[in-house]
C-alpha positions as CSV (number, residue, x, y, z in Angstrom):
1,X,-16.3,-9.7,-11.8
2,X,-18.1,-10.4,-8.1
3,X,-16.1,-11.9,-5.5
4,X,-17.8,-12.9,-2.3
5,X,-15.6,-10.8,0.6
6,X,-16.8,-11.4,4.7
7,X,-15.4,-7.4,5.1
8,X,-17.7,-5.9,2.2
9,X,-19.9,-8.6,1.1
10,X,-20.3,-8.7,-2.7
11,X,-17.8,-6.9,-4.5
12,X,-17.9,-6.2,-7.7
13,X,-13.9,-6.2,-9.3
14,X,-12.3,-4.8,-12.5
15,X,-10.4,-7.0,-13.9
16,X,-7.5,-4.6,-14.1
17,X,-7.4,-4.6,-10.1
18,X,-7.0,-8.3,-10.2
19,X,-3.3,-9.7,-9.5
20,X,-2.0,-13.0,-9.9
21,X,0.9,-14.4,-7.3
22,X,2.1,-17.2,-8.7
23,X,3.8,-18.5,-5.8
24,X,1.2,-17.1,-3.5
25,X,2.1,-15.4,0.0
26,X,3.6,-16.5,2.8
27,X,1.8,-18.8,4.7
28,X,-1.2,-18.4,1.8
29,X,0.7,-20.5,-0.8
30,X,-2.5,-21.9,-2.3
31,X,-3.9,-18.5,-2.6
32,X,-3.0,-17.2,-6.0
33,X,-5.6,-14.5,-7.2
34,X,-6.0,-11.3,-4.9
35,X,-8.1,-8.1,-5.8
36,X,-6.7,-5.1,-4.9
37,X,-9.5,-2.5,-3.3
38,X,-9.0,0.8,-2.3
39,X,-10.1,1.7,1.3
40,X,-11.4,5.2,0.6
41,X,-10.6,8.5,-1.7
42,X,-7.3,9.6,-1.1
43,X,-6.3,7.0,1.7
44,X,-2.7,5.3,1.0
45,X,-4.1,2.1,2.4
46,X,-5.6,-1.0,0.3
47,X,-7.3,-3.7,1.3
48,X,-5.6,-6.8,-0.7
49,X,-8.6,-9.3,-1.0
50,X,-8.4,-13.0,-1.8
51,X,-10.7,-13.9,-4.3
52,X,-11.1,-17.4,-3.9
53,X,-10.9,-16.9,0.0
54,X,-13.5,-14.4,1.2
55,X,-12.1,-14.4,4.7
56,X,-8.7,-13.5,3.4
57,X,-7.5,-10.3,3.0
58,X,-4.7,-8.1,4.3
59,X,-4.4,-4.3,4.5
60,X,-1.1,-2.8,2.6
61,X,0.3,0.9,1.7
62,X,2.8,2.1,-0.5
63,X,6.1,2.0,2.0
64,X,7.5,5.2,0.8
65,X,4.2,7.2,2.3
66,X,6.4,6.0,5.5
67,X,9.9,5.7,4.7
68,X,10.5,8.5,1.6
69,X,13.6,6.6,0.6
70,X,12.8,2.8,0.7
71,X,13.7,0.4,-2.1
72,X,13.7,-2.7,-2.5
73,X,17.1,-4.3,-2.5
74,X,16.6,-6.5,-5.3
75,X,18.1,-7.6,-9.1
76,X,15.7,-7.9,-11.9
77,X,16.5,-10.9,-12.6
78,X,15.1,-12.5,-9.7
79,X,11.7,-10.7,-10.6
80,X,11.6,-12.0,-14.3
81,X,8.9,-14.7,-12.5
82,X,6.4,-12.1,-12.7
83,X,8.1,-10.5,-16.3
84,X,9.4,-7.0,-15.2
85,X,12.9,-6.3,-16.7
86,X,11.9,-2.2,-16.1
87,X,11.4,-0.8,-12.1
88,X,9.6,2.2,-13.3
89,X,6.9,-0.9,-14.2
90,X,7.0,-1.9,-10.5
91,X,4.5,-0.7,-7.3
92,X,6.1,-2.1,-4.0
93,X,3.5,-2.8,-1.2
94,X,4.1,-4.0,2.2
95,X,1.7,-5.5,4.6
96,X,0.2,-3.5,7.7
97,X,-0.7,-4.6,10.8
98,X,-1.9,-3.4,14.2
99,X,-0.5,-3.8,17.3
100,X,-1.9,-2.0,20.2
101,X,-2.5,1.5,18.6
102,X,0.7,1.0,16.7
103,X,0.2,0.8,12.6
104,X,3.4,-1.8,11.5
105,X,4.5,-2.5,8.5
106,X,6.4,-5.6,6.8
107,X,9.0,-3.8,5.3
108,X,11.2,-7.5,5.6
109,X,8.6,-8.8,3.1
110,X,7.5,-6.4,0.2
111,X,5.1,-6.9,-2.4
112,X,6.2,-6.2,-5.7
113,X,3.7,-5.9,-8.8
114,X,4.3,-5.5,-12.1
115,X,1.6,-3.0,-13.3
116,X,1.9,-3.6,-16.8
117,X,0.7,-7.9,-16.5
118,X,-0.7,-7.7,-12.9
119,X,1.7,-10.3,-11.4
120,X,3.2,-10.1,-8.2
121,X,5.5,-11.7,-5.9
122,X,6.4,-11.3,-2.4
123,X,10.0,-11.0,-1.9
124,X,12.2,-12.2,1.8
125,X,14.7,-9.5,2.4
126,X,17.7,-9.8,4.5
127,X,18.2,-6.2,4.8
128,X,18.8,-5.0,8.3
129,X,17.9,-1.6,7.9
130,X,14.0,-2.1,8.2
131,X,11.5,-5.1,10.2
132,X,8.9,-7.3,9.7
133,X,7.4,-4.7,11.9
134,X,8.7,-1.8,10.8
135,X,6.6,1.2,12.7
136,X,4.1,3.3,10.5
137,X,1.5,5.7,12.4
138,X,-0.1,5.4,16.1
139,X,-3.7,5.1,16.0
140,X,-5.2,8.2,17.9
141,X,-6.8,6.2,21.2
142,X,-10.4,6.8,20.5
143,X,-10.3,5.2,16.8
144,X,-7.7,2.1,17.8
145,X,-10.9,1.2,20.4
146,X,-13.3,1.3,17.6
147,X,-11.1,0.1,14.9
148,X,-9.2,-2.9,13.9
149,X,-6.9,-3.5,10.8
């Protein structure tokens, strides 16, 4: 599948990097259909493209390449929306973003995807432990000038 992208141009999609958010984002309810790209070999980070919105994308990593021991305070029942009943079927992702030369991460609002039907949901989480802009990496000084995220 192509999908028109104002980052990469063209880009041409498997369909198995495809996910479907039902409910959509927050703030991007009418957004349902996101790809999810890779941003080079071996990086943690993603770029999480819309692909009915080529302007639309965010950048998100695997929290516990920050925080070894994060979960996800949830039930599985409040993720049967999206079919898991198993968490060894689930990859969490949170959203980064860049402030100053400061990497953050929503740690308040993880994605969670079941890999086995590509659906995902963005979960609200009242735990206190971690923030909406939970701190990930400084950017050294001469690639946060260069660089945005």
């Amino acid at each position: 599948m192509i999908i028109q992208t104002s980052r990469f141009g063209p880009l041409e999609v498997d369909a198995d990097r495809l996910i479907t958010f039902e409910e959509g984002i927050l703030g991007f309810p009418q957004q349902k259909q996101y790809a999810l790209v890779q941003t080079g070999e071996g990086s943690g980070f993603y770029w999480l493209q819309s692909v009915d919105a080529a302007d639309l994308a965010f950048v998100v990593c695997d929290p516990r390449l920050f925080v070894a021991d994060y979960q996800v305070p949830v039930k599985l029942d409040e993720l049967e929306g999206i079919g898991l009943t198993d968490p060894k079927d689930a990859q969490v992702f949170v959203i980064v973003n860049k402030v100053g030369d400061l990497l953050t991460g929503n740690f308040q609002g993880p994605l969670v995807i079941n890999v086995r039907n590509r659906r995902g949901r963005q979960l609200v989480l009242s735990d206190k432990r971690f923030a909406t802009r939970h701190p990930l990496m400084r950017i050294p000084k001469a690639q946060a000038a260069s660089k945005t995220a």
